[in-house]
N, C-alpha and C positions, 0 to 999 in steps of 0.2 A: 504493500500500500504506500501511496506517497501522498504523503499526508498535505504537502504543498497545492497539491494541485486543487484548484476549485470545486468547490461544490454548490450547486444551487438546487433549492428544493423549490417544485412548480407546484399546486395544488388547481384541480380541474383539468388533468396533465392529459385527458384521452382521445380529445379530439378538439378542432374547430382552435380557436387562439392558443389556447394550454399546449396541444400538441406541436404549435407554431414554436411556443418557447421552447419548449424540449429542443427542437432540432438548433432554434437560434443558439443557445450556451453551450449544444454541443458541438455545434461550428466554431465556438470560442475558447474551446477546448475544455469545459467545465464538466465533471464530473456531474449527472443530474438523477437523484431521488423525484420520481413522477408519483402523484397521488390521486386518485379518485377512484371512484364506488366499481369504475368498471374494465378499472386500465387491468391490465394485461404483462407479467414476467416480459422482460425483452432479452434477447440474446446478447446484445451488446454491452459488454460489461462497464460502461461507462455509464449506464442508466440501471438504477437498483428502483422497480417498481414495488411499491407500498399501495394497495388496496384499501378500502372502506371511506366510510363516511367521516370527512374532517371535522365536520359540526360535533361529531362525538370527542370528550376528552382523550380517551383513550387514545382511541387513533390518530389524532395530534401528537399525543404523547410518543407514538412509534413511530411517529413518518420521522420526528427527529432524534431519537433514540436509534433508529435503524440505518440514518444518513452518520450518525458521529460513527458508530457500529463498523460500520463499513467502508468509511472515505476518510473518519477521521475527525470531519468539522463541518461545517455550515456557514456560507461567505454570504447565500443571497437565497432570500424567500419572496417568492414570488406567490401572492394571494389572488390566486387567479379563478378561482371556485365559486361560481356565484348564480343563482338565477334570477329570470325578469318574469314578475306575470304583468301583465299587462287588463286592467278591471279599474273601472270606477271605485271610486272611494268607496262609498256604500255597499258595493257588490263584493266588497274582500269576504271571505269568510275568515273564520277561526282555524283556518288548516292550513287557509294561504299564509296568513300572518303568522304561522308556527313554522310552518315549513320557511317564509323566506327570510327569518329573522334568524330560525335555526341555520341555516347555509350563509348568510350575507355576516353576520355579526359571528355568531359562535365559529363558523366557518375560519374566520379570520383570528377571533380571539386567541383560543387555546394553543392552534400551531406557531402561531407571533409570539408568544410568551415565551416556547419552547425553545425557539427562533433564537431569542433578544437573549436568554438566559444562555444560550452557548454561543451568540457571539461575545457576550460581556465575558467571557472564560476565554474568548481567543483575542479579543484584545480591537474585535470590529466585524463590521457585516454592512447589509443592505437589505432590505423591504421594501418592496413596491407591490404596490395592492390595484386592482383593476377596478375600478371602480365607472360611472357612466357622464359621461355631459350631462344627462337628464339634471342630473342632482343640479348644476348652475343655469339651467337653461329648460326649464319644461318648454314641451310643447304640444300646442293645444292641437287635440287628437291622439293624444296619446299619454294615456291616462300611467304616470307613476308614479304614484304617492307613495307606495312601498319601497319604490326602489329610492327614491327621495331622503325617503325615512333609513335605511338601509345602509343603501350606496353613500349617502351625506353624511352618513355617523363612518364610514372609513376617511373619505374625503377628511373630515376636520380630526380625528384621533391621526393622520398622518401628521400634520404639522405639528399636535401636541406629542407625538411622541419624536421626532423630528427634535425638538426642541429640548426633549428630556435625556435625549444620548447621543446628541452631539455633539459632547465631551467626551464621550466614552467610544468615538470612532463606529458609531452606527450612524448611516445616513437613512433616512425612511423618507418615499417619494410615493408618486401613484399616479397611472396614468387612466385620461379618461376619455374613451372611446365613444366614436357615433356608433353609427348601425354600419356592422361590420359581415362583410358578406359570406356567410358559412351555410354550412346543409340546414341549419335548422329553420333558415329564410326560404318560402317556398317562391319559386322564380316569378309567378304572378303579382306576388309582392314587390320586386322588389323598384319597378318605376316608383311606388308610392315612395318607400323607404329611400332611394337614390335624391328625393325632392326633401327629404327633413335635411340636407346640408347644402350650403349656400354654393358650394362645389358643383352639386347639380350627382355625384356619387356617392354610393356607399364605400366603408374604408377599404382595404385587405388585412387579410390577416397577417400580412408580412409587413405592413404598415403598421401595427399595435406593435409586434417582435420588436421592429428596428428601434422603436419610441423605449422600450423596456431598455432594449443595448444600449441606447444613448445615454441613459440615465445610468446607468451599468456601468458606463465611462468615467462620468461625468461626478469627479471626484467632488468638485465645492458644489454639489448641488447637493441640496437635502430639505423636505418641506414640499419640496414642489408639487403640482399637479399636471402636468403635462399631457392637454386637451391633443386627443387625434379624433378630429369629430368634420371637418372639410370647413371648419371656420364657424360650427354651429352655436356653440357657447358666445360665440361673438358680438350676436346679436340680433336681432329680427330681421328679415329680409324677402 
C-alpha cells in the first residue's frame, strides 16, 4: 500500500455524475472508495466499492473505516448522494420528507464527520458536497421546497464548516448544478429542461466533474459555491 497516494471517497458513486467522478480522480490518479445502495465490487484495484445506504450511520461509518483500511487515509469527500422530488409544497407527504431529509442531510452528515475526523489525524482534506442552483434561484414551474430546505442547509453548513477548519488545513466547497443531462431525464423532456438556463442547454456530466477538479486544485479556495447551472442562478431572463 502507499499510503501517499490519494484517496477520495465519492458517495452516489453508480451512475449518472457520481460515476463521472469516479472516473475524473481516477484520471488524477486518486485512489477512489465508491458508495451507494447499488454500486457494484470493481476489478480495478484503484477503486474499493463500499455498498449501502449513507443516510445510515453505520455505513458512513465503513465507507471510511474501509477507505483508511485499505489506502491508508482520506484526502477528499465528495457528497455527491442526493435526490430531487419535485411536488408542490402541500402535496409532500410524510415519506417524501423522510426519505429526502434522510439522503440530502443525514446522507451528508454522518460520512463528513467521518471524513473531517481523519482528515484532522492526517493533518488536511477537502469536501465538496453537490448541492442545486435551485437553492439561490427557484424557478417558477418547478416546485423545490424540499430540495430548498435540503440542498440550502449543505449550501450554508459548507461555509460554516469552511470557516471552522481552515486552520486545520481542511478546505470545504460545493458545487451547484442546473439540470444536468443523465438517463434519468427522459428525452421528451429535455427542450423544456434545456430552456430553465439562460444558455438555452442543459449541463454534462463532464461539466459538474471538471467544476469538482477545479476546486480539487484550487488550493486558496474554501467556502465557495461554485454555480454550473448555464448562468441560471444569475438571474431572471
Amino acid at each position: 500500500m502507499n499510503a501517499e497516494r490519494k484517496v477520495a471517497v465519492i458517495t452516489g458513486a453508480s451512475q449518472g455524475i457520481g460515476a463521472g467522478l469516479v472516473r475524473g480522480y481516477l484520471d488524477r490518479g486518486y485512489r477512489v472508495v465508491a458508495n451507494s445502495r447499488s454500486i457494484q465490487p470493481d476489478a480495478a484495484t484503484e477503486v474499493l466499492a463500499v455498498p449501502g445506504d449513507i443516510a445510515d450511520p453505520a455505513v458512513a461509518q465503513r465507507v471510511i473505516a474501509e477507505a483508511v483500511a485499505k489506502f491508508g487515509r482520506v484526502d477528499t469527500l465528495v457528497n455527491n448522494a442526493g435526490m430531487f422530488i419535485a411536488k408542490p409544497f402541500t402535496e409532500y407527504t410524510a415519506e417524501d420528507f423522510a426519505r429526502k431529509t434522510s439522503l440530502n442531510l443525514a446522507g451528508f452528515f454522518y460520512v463528513t464527520q467521518g471524513a473531517v475526523r481523519q482528515m484532522l489525524a492526517q493533518g488536511g482534506g477537502h469536501v465538496v458536497s453537490i448541492t442545486t442552483t435551485l437553492v439561490g434561484q427557484p424557478v417558477k414551474g418547478v416546485p423545490s421546497a424540499l430540495a430548498s430546505l435540503t440542498k440550502g442547509g449543505l449550501d450554508a453548513v459548507t461555509r460554516s464548516l469552511a470557516i471552522e477548519y481552515a486552520d486545520k488545513g481542511i478546505r470545504v466547497n460545493a458545487v451547484a448544478p442546473g439540470v444536468i443531462e443523465t438517463p434519468m431525464h427522459k428525452p421528451e423532456t429535455h427542450a423544456f429542461l434545456a430552456g430553465l438556463h439562460p444558455t438555452g442547454r442543459m449541463g454534462t456530466v463532464q461539466e459538474v466533474v471538471d467544476a469538482v477538479l477545479y476546486l480539487e486544485s484550487a488550493k486558496f479556495v474554501t467556502g465557495e459555491t461554485l454555480h454550473v447551472d448555464g448562468g441560471a442562478h444569475a438571474g431572471h431572463w
